[in-house]
N, CA, C and O atoms as a GROMACS GRO file, in nm:
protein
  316
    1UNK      N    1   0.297   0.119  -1.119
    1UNK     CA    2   0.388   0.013  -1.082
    1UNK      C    3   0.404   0.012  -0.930
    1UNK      O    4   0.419   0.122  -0.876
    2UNK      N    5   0.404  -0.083  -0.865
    2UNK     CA    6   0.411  -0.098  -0.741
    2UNK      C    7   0.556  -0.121  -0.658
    2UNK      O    8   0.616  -0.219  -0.703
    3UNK      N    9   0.624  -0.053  -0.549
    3UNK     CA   10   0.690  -0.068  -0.496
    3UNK      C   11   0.720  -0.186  -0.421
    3UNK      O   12   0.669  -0.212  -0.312
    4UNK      N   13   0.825  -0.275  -0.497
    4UNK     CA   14   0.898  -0.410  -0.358
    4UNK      C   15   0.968  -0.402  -0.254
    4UNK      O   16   1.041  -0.303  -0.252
    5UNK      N   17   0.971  -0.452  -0.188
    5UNK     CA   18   1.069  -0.476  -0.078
    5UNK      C   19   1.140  -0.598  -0.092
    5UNK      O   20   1.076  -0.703  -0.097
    6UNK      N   21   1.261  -0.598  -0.098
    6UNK     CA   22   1.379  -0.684  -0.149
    6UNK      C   23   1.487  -0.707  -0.002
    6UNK      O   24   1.515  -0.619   0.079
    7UNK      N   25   1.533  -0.846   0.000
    7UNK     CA   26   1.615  -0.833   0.121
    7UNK      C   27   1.748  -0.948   0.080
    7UNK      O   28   1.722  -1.068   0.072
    8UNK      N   29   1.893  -0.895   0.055
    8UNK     CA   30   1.994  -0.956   0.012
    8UNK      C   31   2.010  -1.077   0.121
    8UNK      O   32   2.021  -1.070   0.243
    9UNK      N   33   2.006  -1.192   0.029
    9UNK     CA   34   2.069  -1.301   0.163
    9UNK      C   35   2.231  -1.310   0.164
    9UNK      O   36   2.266  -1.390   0.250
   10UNK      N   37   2.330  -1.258   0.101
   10UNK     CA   38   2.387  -1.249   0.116
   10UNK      C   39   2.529  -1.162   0.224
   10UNK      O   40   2.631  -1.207   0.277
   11UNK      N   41   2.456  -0.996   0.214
   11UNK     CA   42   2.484  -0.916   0.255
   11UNK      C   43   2.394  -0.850   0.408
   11UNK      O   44   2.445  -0.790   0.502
   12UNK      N   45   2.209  -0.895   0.384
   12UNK     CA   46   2.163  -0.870   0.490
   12UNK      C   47   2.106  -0.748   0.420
   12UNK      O   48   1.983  -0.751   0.423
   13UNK      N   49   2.161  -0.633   0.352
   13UNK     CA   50   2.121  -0.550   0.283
   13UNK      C   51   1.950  -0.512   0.200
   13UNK      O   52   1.926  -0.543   0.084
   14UNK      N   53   1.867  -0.452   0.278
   14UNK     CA   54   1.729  -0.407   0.234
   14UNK      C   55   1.699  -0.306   0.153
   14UNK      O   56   1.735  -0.191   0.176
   15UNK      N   57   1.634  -0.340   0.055
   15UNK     CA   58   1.575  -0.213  -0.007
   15UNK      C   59   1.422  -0.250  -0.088
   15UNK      O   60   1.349  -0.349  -0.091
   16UNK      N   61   1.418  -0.094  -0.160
   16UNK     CA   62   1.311  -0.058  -0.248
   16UNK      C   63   1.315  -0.082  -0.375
   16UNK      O   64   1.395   0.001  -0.417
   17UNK      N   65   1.276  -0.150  -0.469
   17UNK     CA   66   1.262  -0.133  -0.593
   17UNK      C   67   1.089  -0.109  -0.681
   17UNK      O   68   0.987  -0.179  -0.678
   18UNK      N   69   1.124   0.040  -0.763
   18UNK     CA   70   0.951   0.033  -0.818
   18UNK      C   71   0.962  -0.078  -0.946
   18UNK      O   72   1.035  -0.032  -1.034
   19UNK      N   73   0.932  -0.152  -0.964
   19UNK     CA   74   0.885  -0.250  -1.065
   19UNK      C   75   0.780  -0.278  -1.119
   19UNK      O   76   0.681  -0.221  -1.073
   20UNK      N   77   0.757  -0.391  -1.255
   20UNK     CA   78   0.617  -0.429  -1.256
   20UNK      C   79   0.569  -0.513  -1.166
   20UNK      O   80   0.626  -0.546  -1.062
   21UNK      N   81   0.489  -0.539  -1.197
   21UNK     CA   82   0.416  -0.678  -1.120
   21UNK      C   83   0.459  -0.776  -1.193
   21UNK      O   84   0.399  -0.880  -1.164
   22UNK      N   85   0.568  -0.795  -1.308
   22UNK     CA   86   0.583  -0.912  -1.348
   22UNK      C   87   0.720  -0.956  -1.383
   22UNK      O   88   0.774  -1.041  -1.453
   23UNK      N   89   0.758  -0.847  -1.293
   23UNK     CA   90   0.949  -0.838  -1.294
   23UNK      C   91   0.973  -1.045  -1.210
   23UNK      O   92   0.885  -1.131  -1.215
   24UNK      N   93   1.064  -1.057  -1.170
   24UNK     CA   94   1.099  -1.213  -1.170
   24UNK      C   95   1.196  -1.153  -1.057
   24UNK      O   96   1.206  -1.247  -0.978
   25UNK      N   97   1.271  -1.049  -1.007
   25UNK     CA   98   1.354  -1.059  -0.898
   25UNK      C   99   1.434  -0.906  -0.911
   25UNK      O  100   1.400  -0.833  -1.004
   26UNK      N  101   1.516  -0.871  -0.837
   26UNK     CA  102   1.603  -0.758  -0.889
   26UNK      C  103   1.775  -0.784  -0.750
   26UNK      O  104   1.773  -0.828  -0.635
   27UNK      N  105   1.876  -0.739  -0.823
   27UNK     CA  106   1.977  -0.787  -0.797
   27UNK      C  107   2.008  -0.649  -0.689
   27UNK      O  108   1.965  -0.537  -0.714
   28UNK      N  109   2.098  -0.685  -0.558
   28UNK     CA  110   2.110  -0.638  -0.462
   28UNK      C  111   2.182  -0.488  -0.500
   28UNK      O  112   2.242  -0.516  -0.604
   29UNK      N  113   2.205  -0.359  -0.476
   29UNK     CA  114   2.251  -0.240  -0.504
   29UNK      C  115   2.396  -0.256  -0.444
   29UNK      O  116   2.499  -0.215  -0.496
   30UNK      N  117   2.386  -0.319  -0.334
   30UNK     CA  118   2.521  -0.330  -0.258
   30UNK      C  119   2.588  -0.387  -0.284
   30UNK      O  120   2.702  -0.341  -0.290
   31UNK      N  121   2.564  -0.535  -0.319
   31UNK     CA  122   2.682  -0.643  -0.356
   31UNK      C  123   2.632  -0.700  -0.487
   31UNK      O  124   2.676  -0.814  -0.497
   32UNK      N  125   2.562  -0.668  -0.584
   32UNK     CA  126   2.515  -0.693  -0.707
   32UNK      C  127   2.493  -0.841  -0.710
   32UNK      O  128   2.514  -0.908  -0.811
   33UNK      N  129   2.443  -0.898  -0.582
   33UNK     CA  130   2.387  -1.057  -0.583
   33UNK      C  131   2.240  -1.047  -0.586
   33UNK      O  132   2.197  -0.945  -0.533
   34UNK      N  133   2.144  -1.138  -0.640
   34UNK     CA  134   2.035  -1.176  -0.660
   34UNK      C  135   1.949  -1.172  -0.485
   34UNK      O  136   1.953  -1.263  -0.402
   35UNK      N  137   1.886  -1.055  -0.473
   35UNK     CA  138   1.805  -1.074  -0.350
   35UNK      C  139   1.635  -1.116  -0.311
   35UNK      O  140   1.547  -1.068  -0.383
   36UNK      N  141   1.618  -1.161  -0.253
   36UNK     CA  142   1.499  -1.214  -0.254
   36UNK      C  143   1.364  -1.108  -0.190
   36UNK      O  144   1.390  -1.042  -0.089
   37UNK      N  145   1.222  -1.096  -0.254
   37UNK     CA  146   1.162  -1.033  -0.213
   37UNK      C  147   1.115  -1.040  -0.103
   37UNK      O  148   1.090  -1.154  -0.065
   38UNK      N  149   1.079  -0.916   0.000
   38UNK     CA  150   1.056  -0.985   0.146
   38UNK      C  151   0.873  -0.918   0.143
   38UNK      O  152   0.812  -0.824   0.092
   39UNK      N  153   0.850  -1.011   0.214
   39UNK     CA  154   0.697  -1.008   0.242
   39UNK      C  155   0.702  -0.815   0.308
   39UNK      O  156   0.803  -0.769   0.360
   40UNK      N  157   0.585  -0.741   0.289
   40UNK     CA  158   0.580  -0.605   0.340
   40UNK      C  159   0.448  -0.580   0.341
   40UNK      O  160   0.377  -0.623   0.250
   41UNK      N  161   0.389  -0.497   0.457
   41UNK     CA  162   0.280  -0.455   0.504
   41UNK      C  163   0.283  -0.286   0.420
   41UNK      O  164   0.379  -0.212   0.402
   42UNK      N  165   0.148  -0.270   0.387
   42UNK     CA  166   0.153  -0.148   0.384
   42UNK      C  167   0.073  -0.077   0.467
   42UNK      O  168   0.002  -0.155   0.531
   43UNK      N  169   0.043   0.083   0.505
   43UNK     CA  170   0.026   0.109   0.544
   43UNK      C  171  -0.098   0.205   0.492
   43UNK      O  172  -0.106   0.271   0.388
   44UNK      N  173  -0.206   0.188   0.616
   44UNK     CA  174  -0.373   0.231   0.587
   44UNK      C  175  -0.381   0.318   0.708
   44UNK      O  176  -0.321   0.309   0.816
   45UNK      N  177  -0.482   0.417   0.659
   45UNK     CA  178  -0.486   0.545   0.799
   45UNK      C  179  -0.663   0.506   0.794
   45UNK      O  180  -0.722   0.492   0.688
   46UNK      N  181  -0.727   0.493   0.924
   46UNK     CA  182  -0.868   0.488   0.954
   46UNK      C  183  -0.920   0.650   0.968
   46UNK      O  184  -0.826   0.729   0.969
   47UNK      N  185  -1.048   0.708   0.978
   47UNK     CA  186  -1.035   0.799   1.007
   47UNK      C  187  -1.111   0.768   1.112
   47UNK      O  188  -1.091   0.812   1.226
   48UNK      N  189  -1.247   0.656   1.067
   48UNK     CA  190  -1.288   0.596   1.233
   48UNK      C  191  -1.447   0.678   1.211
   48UNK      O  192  -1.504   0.696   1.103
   49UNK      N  193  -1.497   0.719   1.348
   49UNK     CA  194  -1.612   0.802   1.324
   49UNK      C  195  -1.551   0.918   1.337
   49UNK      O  196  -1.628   0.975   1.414
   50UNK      N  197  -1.457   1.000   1.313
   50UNK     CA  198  -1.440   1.123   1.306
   50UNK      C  199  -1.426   1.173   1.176
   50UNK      O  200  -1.385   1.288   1.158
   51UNK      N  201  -1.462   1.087   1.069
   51UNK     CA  202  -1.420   1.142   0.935
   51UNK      C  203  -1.518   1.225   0.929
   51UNK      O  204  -1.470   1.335   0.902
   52UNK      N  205  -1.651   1.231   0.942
   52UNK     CA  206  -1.776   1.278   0.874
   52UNK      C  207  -1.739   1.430   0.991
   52UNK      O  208  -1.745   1.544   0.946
   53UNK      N  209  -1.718   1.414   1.075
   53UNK     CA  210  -1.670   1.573   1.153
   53UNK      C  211  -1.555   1.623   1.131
   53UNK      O  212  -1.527   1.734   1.175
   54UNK      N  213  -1.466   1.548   1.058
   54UNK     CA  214  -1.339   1.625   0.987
   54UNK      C  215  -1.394   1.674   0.840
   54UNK      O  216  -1.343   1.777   0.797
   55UNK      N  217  -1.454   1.635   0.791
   55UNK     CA  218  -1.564   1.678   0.661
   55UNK      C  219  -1.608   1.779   0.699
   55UNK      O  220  -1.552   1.884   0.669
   56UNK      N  221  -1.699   1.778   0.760
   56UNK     CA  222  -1.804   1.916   0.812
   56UNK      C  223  -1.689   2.042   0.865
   56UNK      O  224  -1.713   2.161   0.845
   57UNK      N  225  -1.595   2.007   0.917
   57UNK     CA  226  -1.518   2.102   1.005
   57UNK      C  227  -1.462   2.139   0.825
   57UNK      O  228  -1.490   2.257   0.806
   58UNK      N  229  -1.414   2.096   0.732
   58UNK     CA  230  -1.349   2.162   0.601
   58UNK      C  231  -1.430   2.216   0.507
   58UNK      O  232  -1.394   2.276   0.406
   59UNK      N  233  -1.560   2.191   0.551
   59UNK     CA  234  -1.665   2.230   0.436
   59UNK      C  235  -1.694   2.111   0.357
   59UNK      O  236  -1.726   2.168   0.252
   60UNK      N  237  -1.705   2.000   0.335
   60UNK     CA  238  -1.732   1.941   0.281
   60UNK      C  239  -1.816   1.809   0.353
   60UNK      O  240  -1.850   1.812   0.471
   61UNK      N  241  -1.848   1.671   0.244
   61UNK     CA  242  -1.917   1.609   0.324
   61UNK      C  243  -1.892   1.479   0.304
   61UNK      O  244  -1.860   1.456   0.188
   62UNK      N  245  -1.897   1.348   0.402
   62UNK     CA  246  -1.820   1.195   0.338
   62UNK      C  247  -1.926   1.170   0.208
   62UNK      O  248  -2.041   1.212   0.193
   63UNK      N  249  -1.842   1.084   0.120
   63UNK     CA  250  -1.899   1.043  -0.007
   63UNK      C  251  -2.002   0.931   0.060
   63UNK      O  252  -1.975   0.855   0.152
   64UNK      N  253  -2.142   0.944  -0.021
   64UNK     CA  254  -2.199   0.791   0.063
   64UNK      C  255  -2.172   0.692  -0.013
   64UNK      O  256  -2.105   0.702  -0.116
   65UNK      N  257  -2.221   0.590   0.031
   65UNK     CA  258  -2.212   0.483   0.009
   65UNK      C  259  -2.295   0.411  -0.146
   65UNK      O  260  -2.406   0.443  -0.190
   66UNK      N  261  -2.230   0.342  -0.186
   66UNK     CA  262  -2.313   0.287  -0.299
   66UNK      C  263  -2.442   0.211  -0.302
   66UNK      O  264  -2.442   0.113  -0.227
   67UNK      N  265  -2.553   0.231  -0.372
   67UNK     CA  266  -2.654   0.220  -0.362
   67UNK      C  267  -2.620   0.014  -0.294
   67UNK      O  268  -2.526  -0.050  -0.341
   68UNK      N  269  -2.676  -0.023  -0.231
   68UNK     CA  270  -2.640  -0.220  -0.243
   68UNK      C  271  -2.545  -0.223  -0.185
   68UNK      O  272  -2.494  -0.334  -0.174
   69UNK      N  273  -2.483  -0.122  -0.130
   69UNK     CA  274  -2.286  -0.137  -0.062
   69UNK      C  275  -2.331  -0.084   0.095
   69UNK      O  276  -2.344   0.035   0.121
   70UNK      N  277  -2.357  -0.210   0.212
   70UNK     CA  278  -2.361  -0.220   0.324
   70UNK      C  279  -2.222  -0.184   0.431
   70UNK      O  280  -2.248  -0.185   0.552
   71UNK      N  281  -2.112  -0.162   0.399
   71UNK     CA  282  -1.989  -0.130   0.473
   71UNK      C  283  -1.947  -0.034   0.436
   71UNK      O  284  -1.826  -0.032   0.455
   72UNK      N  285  -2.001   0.098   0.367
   72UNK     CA  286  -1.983   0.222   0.368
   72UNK      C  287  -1.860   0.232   0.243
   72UNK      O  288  -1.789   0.146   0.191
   73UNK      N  289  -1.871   0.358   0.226
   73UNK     CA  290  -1.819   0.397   0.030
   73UNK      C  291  -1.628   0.367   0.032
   73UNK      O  292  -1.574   0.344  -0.076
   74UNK      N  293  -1.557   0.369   0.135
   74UNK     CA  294  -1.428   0.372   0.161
   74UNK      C  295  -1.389   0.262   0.188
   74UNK      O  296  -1.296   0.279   0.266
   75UNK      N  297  -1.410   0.115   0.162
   75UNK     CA  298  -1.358   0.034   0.199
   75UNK      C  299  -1.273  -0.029   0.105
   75UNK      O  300  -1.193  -0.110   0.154
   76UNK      N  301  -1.269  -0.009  -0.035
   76UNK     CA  302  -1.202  -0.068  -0.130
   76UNK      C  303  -1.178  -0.186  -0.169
   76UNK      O  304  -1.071  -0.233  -0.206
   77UNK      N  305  -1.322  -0.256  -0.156
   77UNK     CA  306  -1.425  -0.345  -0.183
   77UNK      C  307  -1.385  -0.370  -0.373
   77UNK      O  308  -1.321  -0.453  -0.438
   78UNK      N  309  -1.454  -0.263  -0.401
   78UNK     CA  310  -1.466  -0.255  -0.546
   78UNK      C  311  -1.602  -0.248  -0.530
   78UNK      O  312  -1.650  -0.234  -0.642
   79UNK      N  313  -1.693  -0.250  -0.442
   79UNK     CA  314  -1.832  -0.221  -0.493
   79UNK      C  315  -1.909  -0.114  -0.476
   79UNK      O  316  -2.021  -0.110  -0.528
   0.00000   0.00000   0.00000
């Protein structure tokens, strides 16, 4: 289940709720009014070209790439 970000128009009041993906809204913690979901970025770490030498430096080695998959095995493509 994926975490929302919710923002009371009433109170101004922000938060977290884990929900489904097919919840319809969730009511403010603070003032128990109906708050609206707010758009939210999440957050992605690159490792860049240093992954394959942070590999080697742990003993291990980057996963390659899928046979037909031109942008390398970590992109979360689905392919």
């Amino acid at each position: 289940m994926p975490i929302y970000e919710y923002s009371c128009p009433t109170c101004g009041y922000r938060f977290e709720k884990l929900q489904s993906m097919s919840a319809t809204g969730a009511d403010c913690p603070h003032c128990e009014q109906p708050a609206k979901r707010a758009i939210s970025v999440f957050a992605a770490v690159s490792k860049g070209d240093s992954f394959a030498s942070d590999m080697a430096d742990l003993g291990g080695s980057p996963m390659p790439a899928p046979v037909g998959h031109s942008h390398g095995g970590f992109c979360g493509c689905g392919h």
